[in-house]
C-alpha positions as a printed Julia matrix, in Angstrom:
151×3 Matrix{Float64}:
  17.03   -9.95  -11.02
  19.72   -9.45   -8.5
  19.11   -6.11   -6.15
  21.62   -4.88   -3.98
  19.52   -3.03   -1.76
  17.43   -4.75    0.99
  13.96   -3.22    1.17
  11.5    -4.15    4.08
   7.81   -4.63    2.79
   6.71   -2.63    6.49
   8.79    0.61    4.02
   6.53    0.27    1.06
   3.55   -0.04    3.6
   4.52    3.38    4.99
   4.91    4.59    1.58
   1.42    3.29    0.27
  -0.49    4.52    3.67
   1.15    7.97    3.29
   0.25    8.58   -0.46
  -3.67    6.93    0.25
  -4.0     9.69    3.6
  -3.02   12.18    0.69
  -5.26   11.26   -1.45
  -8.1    10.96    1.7
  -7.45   14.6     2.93
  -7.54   15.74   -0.86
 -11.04   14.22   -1.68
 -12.23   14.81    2.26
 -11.57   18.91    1.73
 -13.58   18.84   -1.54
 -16.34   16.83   -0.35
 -16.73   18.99    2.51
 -16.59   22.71    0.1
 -18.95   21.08   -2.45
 -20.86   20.1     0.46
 -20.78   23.44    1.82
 -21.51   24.64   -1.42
 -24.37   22.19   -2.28
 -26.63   23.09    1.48
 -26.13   27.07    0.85
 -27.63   26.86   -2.71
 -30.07   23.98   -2.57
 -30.71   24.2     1.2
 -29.96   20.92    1.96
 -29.53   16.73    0.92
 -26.0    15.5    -0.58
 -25.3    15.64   -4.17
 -23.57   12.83   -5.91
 -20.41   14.71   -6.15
 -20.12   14.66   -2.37
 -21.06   11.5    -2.55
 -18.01   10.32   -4.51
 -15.63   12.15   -2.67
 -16.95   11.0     0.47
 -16.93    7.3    -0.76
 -13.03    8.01   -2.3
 -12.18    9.39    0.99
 -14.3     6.05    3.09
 -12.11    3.85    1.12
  -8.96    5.22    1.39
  -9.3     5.39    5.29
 -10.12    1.64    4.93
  -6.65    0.96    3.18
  -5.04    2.71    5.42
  -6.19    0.79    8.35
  -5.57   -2.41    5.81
  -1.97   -1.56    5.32
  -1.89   -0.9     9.17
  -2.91   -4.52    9.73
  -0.36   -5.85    6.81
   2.55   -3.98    8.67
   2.23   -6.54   11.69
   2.09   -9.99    9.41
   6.1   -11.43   10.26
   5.46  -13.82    7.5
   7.95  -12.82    4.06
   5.86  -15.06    1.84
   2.6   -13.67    2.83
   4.22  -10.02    2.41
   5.13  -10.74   -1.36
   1.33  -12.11   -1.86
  -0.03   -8.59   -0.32
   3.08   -6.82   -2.35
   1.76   -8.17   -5.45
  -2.34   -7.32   -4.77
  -1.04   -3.72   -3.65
   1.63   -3.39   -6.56
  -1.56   -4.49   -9.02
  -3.88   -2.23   -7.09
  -1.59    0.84   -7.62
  -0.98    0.42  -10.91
  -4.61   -0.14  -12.35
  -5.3     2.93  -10.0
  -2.54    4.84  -12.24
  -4.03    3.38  -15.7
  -7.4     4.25  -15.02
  -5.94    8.07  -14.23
  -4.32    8.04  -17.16
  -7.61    6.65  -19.09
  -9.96    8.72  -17.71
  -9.16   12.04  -16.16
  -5.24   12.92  -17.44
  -5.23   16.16  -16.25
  -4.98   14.93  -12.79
  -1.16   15.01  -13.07
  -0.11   14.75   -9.6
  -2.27   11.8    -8.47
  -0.42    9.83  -11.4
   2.94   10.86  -10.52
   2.1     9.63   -6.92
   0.43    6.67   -7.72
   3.34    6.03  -10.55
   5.68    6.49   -7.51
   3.96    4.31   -4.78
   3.69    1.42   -7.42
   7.39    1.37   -8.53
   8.26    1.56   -4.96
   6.38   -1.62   -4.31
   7.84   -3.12   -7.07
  11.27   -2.31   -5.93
  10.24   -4.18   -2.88
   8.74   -6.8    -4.12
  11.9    -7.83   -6.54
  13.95   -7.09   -3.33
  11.59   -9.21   -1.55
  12.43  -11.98   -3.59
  15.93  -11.72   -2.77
  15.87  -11.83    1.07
  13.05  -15.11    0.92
  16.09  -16.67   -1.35
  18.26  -15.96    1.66
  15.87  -17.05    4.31
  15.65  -20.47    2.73
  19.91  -20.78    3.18
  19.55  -19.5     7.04
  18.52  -21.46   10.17
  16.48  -19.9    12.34
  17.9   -19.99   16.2
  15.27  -22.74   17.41
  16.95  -25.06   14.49
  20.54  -24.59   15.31
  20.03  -24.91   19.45
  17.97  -28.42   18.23
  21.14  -29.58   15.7
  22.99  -28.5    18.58
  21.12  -31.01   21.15
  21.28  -33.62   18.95
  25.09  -33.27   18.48
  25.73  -33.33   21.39
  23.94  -36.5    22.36
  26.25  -38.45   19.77
């Protein structure tokens, strides 16, 4: 499929680490009022639901920092491979939403969002490796010119 408009993957990174700090500060303010909750009426100890919103929260920090890291790989090839795990990731995140809890309306439009943004990028991706392959790269056309000129 043919897209007119040039997408860089470092876009959809931004995109993805946004929506996951949303999703961090959501699950890190309940954690902390049902932990509040939890130590005024039992006096104490973590209940499971803190638990899981801590652990949603842990794990969303850590794909933040991962997309962080991805953001600084020059390579276009290794950006589709990541553009595919996170476009996968996103959208099993978004079917399990709707399986399981579909009154959680805004988390599935904004996973539904992140993952057709990735997949805009990743089709546009496609595109601009197609047109890396025609290009030379600067170090190729000084050497072509070297060798030119020793004929």
């Amino acid at each position: 499929m043919k897209l007119k408009i040039k997408i860089k993957p470092k876009l959809s990174y931004f995109v993805s680490i946004f929506v996951s700090f949303i999703i961090l500060s959501y699950f890190a303010y309940k954690g902390i009022v049902a932990y509040v909750i939890h130590r005024e009426l039992y006096g104490g100890g973590i209940d499971t639901l803190v638990l899981l919103r801590a652990s949603i929260s842990g794990i969303m920090f850590l794909l933040i920092l991962l997309f962080i890291q991805f953001i600084k790989i020059p390579d276009l090839k290794s950006h589709r491979s990541i553009l595919r795990g996170v476009f996968i990731g996103w959208v099993s995140v978004f079917i399990i939403l709707v399986v399981v809890n579909l009154s959680s309306i805004y988390f599935m439009i904004l996973t539904a969002i992140v993952s057709s943004f990735t997949l805009l990028t990743l089709l546009s991706l496609e595109n601009q490796i197609k047109e890396q392959k025609n290009t030379l790269t600067e170090k190729e056309i000084y050497l072509l010119q070297q060798l030119a000129k020793k004929k």
